[in-house]
TIMI-2910 file (N, C-alpha, C, CB; in pm, 1 decimal, decimal comma, always signed):
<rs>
+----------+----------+----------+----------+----------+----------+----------+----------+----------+----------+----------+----------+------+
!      n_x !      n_y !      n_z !     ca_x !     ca_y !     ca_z !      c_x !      c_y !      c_z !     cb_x !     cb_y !     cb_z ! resn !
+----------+----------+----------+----------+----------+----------+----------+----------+----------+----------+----------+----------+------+
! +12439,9 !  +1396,0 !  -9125,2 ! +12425,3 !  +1458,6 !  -8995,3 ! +12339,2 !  +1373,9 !  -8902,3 ! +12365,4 !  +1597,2 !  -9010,5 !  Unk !
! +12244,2 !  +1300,3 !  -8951,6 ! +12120,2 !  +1252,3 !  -8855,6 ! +12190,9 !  +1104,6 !  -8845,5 ! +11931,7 !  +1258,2 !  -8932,9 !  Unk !
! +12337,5 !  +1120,6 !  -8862,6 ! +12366,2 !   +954,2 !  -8844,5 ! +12488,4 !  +1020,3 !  -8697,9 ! +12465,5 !   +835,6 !  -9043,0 !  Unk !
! +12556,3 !  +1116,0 !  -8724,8 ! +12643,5 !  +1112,1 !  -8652,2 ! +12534,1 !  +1186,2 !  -8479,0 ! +12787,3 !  +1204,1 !  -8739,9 !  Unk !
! +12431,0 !  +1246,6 !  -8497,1 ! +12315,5 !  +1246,4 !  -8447,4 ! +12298,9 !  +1116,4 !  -8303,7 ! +12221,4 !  +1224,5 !  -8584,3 !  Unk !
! +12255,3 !  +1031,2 !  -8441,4 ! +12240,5 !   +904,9 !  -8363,5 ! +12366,6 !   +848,8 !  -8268,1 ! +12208,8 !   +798,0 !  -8468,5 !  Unk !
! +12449,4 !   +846,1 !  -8368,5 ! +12611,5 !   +764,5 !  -8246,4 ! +12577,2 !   +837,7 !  -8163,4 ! +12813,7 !   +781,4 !  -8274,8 !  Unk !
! +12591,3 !   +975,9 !  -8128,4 ! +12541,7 !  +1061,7 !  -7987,7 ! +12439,8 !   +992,9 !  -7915,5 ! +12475,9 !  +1210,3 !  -8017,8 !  Unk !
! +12339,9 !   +987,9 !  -7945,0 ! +12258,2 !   +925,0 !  -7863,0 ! +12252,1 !   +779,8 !  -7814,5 ! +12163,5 !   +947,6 !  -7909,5 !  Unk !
! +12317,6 !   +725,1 !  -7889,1 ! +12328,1 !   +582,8 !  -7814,1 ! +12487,0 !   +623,7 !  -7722,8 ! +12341,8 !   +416,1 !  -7955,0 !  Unk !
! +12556,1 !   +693,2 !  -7742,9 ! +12663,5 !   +740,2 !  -7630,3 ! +12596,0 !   +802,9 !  -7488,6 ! +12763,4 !   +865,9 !  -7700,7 !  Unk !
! +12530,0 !   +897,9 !  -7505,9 ! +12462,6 !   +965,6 !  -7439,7 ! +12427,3 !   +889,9 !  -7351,2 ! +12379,3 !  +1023,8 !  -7493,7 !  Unk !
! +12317,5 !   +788,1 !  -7411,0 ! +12234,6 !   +732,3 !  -7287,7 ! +12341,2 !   +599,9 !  -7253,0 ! +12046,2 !   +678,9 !  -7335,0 !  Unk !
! +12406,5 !   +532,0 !  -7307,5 ! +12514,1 !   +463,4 !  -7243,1 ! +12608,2 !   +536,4 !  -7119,8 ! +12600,9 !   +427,0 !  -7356,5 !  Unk !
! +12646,4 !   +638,2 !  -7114,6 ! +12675,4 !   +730,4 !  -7021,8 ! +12593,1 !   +784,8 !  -6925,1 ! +12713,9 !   +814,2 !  -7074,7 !  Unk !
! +12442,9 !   +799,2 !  -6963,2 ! +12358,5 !   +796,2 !  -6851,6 ! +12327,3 !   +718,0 !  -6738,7 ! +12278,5 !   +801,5 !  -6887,1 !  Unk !
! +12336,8 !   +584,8 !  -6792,2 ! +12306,5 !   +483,9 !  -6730,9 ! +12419,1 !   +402,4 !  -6651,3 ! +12246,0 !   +416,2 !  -6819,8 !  Unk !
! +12570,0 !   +422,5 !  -6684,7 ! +12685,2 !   +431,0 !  -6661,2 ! +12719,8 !   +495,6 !  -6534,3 ! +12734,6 !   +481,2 !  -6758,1 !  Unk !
! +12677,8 !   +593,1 !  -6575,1 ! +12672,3 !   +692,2 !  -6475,5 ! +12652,1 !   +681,0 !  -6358,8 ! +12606,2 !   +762,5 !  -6494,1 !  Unk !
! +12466,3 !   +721,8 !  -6404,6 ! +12398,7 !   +672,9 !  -6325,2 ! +12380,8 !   +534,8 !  -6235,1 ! +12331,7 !   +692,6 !  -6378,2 !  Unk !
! +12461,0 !   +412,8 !  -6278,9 ! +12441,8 !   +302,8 !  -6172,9 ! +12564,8 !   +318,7 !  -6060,6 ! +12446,1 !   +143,2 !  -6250,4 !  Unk !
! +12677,6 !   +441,7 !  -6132,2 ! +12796,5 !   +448,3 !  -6041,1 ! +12729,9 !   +573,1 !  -5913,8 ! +12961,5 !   +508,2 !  -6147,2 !  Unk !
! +12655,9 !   +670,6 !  -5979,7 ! +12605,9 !   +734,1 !  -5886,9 ! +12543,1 !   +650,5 !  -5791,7 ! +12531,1 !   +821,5 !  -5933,1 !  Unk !
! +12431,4 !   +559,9 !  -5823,9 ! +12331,6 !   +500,9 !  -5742,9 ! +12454,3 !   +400,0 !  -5658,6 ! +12190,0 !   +415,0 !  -5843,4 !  Unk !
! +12493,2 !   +346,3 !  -5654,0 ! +12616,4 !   +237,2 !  -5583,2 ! +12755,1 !   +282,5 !  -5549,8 ! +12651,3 !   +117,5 !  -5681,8 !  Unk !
! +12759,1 !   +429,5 !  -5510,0 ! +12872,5 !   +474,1 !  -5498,1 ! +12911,6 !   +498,7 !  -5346,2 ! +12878,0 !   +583,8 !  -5579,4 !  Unk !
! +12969,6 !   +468,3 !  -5258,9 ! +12972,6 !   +484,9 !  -5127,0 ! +12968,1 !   +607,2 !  -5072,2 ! +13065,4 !   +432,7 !  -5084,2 !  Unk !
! +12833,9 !   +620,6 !  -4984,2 ! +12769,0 !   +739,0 !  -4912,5 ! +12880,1 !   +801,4 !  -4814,5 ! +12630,6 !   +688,9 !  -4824,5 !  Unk !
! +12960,3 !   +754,5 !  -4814,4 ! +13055,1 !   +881,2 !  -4734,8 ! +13186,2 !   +962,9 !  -4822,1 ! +13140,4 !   +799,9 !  -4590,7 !  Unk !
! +13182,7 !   +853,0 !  -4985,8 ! +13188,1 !   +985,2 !  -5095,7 ! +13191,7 !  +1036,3 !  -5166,4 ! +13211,0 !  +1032,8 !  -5118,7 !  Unk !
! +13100,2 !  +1195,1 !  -5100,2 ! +12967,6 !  +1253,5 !  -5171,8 ! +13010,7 !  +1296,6 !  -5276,0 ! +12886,5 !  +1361,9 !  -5108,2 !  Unk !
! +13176,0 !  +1311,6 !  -5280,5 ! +13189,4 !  +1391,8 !  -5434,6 ! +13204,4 !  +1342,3 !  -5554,9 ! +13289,5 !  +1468,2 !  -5446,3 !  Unk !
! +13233,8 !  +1207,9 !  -5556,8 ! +13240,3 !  +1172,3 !  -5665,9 ! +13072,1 !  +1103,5 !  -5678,6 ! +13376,0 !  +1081,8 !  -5683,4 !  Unk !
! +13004,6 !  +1099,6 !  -5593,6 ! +12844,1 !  +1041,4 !  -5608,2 ! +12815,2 !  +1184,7 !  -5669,1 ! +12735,8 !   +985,5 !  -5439,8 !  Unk !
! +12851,1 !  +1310,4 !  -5647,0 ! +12760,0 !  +1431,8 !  -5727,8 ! +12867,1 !  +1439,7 !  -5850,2 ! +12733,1 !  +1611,9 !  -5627,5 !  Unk !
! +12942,8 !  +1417,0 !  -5849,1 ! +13014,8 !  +1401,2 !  -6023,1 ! +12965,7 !  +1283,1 !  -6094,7 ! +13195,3 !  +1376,2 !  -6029,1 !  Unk !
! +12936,0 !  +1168,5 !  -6047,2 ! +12892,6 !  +1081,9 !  -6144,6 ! +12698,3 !  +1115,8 !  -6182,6 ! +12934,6 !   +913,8 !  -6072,7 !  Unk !
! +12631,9 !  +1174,1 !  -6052,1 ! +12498,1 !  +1188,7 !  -6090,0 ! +12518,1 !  +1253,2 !  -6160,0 ! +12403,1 !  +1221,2 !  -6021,9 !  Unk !
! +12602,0 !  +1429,2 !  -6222,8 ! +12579,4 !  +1517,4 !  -6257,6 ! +12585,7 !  +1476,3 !  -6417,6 ! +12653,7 !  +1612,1 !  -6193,1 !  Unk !
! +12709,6 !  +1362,7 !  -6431,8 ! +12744,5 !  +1353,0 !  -6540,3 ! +12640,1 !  +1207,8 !  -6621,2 ! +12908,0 !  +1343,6 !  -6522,9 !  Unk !
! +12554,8 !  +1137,5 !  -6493,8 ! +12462,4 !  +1104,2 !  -6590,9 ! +12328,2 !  +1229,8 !  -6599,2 ! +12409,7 !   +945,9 !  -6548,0 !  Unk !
! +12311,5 !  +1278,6 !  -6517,4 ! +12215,6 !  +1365,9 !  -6599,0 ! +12254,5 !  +1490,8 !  -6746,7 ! +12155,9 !  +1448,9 !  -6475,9 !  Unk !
! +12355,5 !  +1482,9 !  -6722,4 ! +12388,3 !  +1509,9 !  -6847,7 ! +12394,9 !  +1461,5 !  -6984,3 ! +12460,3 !  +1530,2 !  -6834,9 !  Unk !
! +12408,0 !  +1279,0 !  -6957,4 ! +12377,9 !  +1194,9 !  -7080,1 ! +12227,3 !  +1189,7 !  -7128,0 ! +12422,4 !  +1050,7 !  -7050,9 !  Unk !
! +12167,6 !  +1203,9 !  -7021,8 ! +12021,6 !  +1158,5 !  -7024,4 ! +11971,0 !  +1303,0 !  -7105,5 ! +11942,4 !  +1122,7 !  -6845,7 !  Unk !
! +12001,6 !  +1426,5 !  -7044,0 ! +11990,3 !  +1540,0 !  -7123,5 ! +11991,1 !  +1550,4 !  -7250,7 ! +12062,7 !  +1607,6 !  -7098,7 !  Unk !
! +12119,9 !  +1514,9 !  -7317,0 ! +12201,5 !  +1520,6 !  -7406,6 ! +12093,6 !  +1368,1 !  -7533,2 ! +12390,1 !  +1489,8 !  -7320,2 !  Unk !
! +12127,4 !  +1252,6 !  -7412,9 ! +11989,5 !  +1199,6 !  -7484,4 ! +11859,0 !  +1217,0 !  -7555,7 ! +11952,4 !  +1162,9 !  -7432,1 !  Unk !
! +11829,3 !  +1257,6 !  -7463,6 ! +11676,7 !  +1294,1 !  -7509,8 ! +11645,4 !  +1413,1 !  -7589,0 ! +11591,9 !  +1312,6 !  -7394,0 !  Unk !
! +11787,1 !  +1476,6 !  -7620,6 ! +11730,0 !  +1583,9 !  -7676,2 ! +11762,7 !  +1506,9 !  -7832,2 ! +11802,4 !  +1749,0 !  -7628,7 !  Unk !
! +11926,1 !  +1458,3 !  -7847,2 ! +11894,3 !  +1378,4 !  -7985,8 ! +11793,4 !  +1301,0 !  -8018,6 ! +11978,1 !  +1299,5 !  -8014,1 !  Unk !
! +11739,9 !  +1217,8 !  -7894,6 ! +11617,0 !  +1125,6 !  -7971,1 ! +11491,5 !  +1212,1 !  -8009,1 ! +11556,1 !   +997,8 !  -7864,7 !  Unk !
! +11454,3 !  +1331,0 !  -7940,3 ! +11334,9 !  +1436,2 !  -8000,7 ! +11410,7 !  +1500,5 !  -8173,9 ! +11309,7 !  +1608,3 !  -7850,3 !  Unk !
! +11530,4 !  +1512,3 !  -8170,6 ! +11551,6 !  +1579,1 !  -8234,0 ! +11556,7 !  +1480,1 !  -8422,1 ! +11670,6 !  +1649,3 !  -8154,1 !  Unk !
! +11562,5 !  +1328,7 !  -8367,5 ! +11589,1 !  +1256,2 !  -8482,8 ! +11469,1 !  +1196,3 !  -8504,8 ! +11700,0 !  +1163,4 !  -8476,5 !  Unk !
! +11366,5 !  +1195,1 !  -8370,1 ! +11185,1 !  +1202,2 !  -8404,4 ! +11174,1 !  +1318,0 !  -8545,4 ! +11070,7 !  +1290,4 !  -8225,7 !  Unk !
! +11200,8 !  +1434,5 !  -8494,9 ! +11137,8 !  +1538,5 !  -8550,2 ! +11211,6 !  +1485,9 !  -8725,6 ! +11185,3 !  +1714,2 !  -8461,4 !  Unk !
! +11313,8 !  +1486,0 !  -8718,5 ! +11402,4 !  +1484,9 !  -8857,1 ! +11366,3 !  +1370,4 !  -8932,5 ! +11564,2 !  +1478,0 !  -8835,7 !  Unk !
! +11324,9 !  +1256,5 !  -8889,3 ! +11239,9 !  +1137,7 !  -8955,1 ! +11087,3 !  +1154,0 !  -9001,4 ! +11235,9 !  +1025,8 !  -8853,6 !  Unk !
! +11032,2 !  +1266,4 !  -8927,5 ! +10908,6 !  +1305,5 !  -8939,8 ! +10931,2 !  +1410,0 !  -9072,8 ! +10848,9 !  +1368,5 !  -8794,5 !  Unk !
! +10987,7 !  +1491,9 !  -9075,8 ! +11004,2 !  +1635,7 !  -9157,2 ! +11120,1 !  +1541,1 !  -9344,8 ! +11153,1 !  +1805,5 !  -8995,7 !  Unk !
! +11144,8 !  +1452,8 !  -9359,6 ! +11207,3 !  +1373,2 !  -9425,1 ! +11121,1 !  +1292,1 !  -9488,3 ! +11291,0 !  +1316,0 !  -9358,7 !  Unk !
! +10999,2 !  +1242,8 !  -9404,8 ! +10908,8 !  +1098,5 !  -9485,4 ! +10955,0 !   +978,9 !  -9420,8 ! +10942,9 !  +1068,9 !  -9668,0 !  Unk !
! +11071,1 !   +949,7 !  -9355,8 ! +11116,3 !   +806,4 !  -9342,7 ! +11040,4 !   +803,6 !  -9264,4 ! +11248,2 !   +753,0 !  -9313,6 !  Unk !
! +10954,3 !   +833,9 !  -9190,2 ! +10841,4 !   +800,6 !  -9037,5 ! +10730,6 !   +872,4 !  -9098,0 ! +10889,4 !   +881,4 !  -8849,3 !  Unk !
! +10611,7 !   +848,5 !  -9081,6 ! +10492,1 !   +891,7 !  -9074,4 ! +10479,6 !   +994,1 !  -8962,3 ! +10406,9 !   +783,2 !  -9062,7 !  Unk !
! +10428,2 !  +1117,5 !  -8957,5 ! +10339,2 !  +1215,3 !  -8898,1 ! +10304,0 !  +1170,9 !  -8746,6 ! +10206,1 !  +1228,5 !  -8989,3 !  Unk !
! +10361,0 !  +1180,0 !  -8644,4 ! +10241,8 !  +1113,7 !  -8521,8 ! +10119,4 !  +1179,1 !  -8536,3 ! +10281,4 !  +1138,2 !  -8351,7 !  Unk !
! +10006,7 !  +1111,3 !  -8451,0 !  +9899,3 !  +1160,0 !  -8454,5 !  +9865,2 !  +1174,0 !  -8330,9 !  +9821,4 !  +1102,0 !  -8524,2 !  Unk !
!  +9951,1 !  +1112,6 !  -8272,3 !  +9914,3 !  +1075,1 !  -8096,1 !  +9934,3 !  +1241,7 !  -8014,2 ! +10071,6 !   +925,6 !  -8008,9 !  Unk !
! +10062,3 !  +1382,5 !  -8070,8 ! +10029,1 !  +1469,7 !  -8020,4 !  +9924,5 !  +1558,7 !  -8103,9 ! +10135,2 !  +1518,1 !  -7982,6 !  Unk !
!  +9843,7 !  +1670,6 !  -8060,8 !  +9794,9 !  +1774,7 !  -8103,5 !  +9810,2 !  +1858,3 !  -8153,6 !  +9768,6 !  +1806,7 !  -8067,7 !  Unk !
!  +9800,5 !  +1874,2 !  -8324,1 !  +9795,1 !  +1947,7 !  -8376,8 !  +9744,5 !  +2093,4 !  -8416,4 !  +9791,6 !  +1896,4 !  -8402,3 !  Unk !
!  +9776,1 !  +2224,6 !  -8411,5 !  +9688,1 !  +2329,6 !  -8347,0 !  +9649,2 !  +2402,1 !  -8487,6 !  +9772,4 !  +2436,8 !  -8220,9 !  Unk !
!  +9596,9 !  +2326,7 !  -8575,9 !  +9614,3 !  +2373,6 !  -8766,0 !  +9445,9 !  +2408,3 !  -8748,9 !  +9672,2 !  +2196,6 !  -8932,7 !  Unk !
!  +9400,1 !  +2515,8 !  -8796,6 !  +9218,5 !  +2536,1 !  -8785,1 !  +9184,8 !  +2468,3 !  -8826,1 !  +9133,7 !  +2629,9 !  -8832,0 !  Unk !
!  +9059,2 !  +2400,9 !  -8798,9 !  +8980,1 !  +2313,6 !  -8851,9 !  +8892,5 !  +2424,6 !  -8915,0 !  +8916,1 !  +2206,0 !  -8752,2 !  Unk !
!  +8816,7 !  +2293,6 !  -9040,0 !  +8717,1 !  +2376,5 !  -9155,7 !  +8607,7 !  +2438,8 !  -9010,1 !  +8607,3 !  +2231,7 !  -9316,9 !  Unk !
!  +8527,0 !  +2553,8 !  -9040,6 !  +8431,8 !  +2596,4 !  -8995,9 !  +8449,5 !  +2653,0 !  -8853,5 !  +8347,5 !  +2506,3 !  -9011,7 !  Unk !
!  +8507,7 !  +2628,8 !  -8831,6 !  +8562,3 !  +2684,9 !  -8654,1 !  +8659,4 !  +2841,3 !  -8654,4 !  +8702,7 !  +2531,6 !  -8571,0 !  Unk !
!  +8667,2 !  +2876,9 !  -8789,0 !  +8761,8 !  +3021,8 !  -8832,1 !  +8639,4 !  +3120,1 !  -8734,6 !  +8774,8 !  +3074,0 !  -9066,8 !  Unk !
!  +8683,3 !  +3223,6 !  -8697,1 !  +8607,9 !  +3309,6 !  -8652,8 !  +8601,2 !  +3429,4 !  -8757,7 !  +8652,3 !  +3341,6 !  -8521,7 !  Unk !
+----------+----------+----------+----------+----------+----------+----------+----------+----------+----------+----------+----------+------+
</rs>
C-alpha cells in the first residue's frame, strides 16, 4: 500500500506543478481554462501533501524512519501530573 501511496504522490505533485505553470502562463483573456488548470493544480498539491504526511506518518509508525523530534509531543512529563 505505502508503495502505490508513493506513485500518487510523485503524480500528484507532477500535476501540480504542470498545472500550475499552465495556470501561471495561460492567456489572461482565457479565464476558463486559467481556473481549470489552477483548480486542477491545487488539487495535485492537495492530494500531494496529504500522501507525503501520510507516508511521514507510516515510516514513522513502521521503524523505517526514526520518531521526529522537531514537533511536540503532548505525553506528561515525570512530576508535572497534577
Amino acid at each position: 500500500m505505502s508503495k502505490l501511496i508513493a506513485i500518487l504522490n510523485v503524480i500528484a505533485w507532477a500535476g501540480f506543478w504542470a498545472f500550475g505553470y499552465l495556470a501561471l502562463t495561460a492567456d489572461p483573456a482565457q479565464g476558463g481554462s486559467m481556473v481549470i488548470a489552477l483548480l486542477l493544480a491545487a488539487a495535485g498539491a492537495a492530494v500531494g501533501m496529504w500522501a507525503y504526511f501520510w507516508l511521514v506518518k507510516h515510516t514513522e509508525a513502521t521503524g523505517y524512519a526514526k520518531r521526529s523530534t522537531s514537533r511536540p509531543r503532548f505525553e506528561a512529563d515525570e512530576g508535572l501530573d497534577a
